[in-house]
C-alpha positions as CSV (number, residue, x, y, z in Angstrom):
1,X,-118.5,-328.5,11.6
2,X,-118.2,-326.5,8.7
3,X,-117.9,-327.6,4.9
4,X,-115.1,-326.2,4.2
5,X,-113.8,-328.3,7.3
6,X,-115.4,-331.7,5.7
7,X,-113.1,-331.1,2.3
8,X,-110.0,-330.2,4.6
9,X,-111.0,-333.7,5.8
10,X,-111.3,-335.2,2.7
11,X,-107.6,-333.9,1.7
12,X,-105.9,-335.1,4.3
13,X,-107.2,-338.5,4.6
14,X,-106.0,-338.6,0.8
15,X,-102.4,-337.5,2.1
16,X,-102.5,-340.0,4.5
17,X,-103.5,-342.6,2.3
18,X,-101.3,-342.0,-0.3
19,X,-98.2,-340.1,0.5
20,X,-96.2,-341.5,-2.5
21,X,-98.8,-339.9,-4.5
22,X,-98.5,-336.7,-2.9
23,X,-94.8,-336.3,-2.2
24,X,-94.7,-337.0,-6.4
25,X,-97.1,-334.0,-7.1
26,X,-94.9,-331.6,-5.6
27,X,-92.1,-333.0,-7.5
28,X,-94.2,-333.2,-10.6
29,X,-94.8,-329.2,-9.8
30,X,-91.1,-328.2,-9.2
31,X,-90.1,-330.1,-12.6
32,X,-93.0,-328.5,-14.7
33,X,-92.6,-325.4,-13.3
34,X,-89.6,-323.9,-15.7
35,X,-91.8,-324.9,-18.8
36,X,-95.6,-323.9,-17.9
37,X,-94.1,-320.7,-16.1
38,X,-95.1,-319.6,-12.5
39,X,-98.4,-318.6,-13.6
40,X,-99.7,-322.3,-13.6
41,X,-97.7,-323.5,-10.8
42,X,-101.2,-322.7,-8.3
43,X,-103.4,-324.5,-11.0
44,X,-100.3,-327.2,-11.0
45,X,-101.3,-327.8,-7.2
46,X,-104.6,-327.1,-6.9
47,X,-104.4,-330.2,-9.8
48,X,-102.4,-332.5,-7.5
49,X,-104.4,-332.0,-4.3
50,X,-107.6,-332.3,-6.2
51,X,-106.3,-335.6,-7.2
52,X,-105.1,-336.8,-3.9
53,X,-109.2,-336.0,-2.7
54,X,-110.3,-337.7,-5.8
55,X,-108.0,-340.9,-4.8
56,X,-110.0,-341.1,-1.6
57,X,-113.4,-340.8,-2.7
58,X,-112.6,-343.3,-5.3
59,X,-111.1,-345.7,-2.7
60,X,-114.9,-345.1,-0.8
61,X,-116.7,-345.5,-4.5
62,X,-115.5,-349.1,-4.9
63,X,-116.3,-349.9,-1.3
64,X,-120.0,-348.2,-1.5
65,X,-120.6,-350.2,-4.9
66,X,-119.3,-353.6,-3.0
67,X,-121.6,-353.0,-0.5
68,X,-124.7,-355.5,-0.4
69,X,-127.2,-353.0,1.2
70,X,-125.8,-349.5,-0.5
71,X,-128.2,-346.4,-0.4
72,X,-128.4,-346.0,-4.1
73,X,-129.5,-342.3,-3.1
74,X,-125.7,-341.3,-2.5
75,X,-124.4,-338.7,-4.2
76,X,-120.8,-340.3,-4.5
77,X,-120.8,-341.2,-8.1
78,X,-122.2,-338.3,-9.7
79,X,-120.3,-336.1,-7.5
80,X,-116.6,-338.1,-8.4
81,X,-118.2,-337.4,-12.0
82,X,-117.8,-333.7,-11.4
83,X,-114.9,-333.2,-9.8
84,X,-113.3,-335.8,-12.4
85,X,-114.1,-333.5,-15.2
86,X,-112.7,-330.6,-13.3
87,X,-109.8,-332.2,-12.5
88,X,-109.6,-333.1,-16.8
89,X,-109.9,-329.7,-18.0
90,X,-107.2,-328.3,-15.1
91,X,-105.0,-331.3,-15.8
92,X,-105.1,-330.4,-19.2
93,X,-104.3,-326.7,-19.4
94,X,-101.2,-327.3,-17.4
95,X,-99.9,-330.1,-19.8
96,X,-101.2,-327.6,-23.0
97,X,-99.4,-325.0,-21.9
98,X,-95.9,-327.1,-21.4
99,X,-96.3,-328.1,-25.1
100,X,-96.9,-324.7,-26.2
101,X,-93.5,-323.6,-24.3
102,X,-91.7,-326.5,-26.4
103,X,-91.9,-329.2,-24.3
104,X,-91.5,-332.5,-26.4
105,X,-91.2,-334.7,-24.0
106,X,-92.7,-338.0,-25.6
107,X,-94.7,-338.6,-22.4
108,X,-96.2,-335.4,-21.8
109,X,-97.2,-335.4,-25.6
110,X,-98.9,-339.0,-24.9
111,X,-100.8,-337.3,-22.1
112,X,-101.4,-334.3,-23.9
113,X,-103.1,-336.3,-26.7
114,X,-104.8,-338.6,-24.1
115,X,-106.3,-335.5,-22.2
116,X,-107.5,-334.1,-25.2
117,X,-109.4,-337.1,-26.5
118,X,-111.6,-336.7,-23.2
119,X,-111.3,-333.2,-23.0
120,X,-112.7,-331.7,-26.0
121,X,-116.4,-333.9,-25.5
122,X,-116.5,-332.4,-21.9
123,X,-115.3,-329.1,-22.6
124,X,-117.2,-328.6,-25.7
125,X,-120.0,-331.3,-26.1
126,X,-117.8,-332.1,-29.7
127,X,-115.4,-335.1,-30.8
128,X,-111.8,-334.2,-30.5
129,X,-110.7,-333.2,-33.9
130,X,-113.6,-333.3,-36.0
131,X,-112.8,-329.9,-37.4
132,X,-109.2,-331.0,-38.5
133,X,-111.2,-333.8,-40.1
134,X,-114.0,-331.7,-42.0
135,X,-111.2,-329.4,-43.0
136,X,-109.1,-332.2,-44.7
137,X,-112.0,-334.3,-46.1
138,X,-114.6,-331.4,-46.3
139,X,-117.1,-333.6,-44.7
140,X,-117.3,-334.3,-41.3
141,X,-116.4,-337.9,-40.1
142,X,-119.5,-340.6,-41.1
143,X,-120.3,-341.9,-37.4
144,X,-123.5,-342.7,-36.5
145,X,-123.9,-342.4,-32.6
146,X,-127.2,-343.8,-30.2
147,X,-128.4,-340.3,-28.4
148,X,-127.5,-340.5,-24.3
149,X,-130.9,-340.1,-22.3
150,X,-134.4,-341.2,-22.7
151,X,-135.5,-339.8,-25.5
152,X,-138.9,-339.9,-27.6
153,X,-136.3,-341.2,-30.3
154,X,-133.3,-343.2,-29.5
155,X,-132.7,-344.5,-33.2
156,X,-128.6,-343.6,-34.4
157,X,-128.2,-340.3,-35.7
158,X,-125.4,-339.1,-37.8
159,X,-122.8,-336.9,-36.2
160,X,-123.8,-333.3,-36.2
161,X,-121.0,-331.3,-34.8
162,X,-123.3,-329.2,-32.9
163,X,-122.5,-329.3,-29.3
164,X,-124.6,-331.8,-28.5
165,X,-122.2,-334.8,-28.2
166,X,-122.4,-336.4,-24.8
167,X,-119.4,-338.5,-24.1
168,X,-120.5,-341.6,-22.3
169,X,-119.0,-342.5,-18.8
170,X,-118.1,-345.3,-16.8
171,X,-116.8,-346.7,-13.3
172,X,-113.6,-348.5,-13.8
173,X,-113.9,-351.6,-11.7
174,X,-110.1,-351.5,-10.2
175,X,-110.3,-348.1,-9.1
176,X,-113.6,-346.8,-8.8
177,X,-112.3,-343.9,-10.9
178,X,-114.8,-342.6,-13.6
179,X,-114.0,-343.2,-17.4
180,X,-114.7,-341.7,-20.4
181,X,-115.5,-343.2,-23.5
182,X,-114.7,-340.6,-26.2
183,X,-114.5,-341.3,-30.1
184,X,-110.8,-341.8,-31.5
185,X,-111.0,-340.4,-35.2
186,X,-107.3,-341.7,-36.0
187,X,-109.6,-345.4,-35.9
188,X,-112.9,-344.5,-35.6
189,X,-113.6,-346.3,-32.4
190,X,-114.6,-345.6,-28.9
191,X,-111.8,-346.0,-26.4
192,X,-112.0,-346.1,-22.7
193,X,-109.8,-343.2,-21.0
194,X,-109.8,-343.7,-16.9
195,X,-109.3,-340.3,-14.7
196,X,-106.6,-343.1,-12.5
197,X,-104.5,-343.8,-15.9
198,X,-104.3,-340.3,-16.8
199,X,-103.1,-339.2,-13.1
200,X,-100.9,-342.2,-13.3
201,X,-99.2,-340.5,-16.3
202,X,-98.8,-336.9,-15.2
203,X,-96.9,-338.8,-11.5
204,X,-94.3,-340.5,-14.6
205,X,-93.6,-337.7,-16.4
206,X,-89.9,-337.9,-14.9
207,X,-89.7,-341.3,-13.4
């Protein structure tokens, strides 16, 4: 069997187990299409049918984490990892671009502003807006974060705005889904943002 076989596979057992999920996506993609434009109506689905895979493997995560004898050399969490922040940084170019076409639908801007707070740590190793923050206060924000890894020095260092920010992730216990933990400047506080949640939101835009 080939791979490209396996993730066929993979796809269609998603379908199968949720078709609400995936009859919503192309209706999602329809609705969205006259405000991102036709360009990002392939990203659009590529989006939905990377979620539908993700749903699976997810559904499998929280059976392989159950399991009393699990072969802690599986790939399955790191590899959900992966494909979870792909599936952020596609998710959130489409929702970007139908804000920057005037979209002001309420919702999408919660999920735009939602997306972004995981986003920016992933895509740029920085906390989302710490250069609107330096820019109004002329300092950047006072955090003092532990460093992720074993290091020869694991003390708290103060925020350097340098691209070395890891944003910390998690394995939400409901859906096996990863979550990130990114830093909210409007508090100053860590808040948990699940990959599930923030699907969940793009299928409501127009319930």
């Amino acid at each position: 069997m080939k791979a490209y076989e396996l993730l066929q596979g993979v796809y269609l057992m998603g379908v199968a187990s949720y078709p609400d999920e995936t009859r919503k996506w192309i209706t999602v993609m329809h609705r969205l299409r006259s405000q991102v434009g036709v360009a990002h109506t392939a990203n659009m689905s590529s989006v939905g049918k990377l979620d539908i895979m993700l749903r699976q493997l997810e559904h499998e995560h929280l059976e392989w984490l159950a399991a009393p004898q699990r072969n802690e050399t599986a790939l399955i969490t790191d590899q959900i990892s992966v494909l979870s922040d792909s599936w952020l940084l596609a998710a959130y170019e489409v929702v970007r671009a139908a804000k920057a076409q005037g979209c002001s639908e309420p919702r999408l801007v919660e999920l735009y502003e939602q997306l972004t707070l995981a986003r920016i740590p992933v895509a740029k190793a920085e906390i989302s807006g710490a250069d609107r923050y330096r820019n109004k206060h002329k300092q950047l924000p006072q955090l003092m974060l532990y460093p992720v890894g074993d290091g020869p020095d694991n003390s708290p260092k103060a925020y350097a705005h340098d691209g070395s920010y890891v944003v910390p992730k998690g394995v939400c216990a409901a859906t096996g889904a990863t979550v990130w933990f990114p830093i909210d400047l409007t508090s100053q506080q860590t808040v948990d943002i699940c990959r599930r949640d923030l699907s969940d939101s793009f299928l409501a835009l127009y319930d």
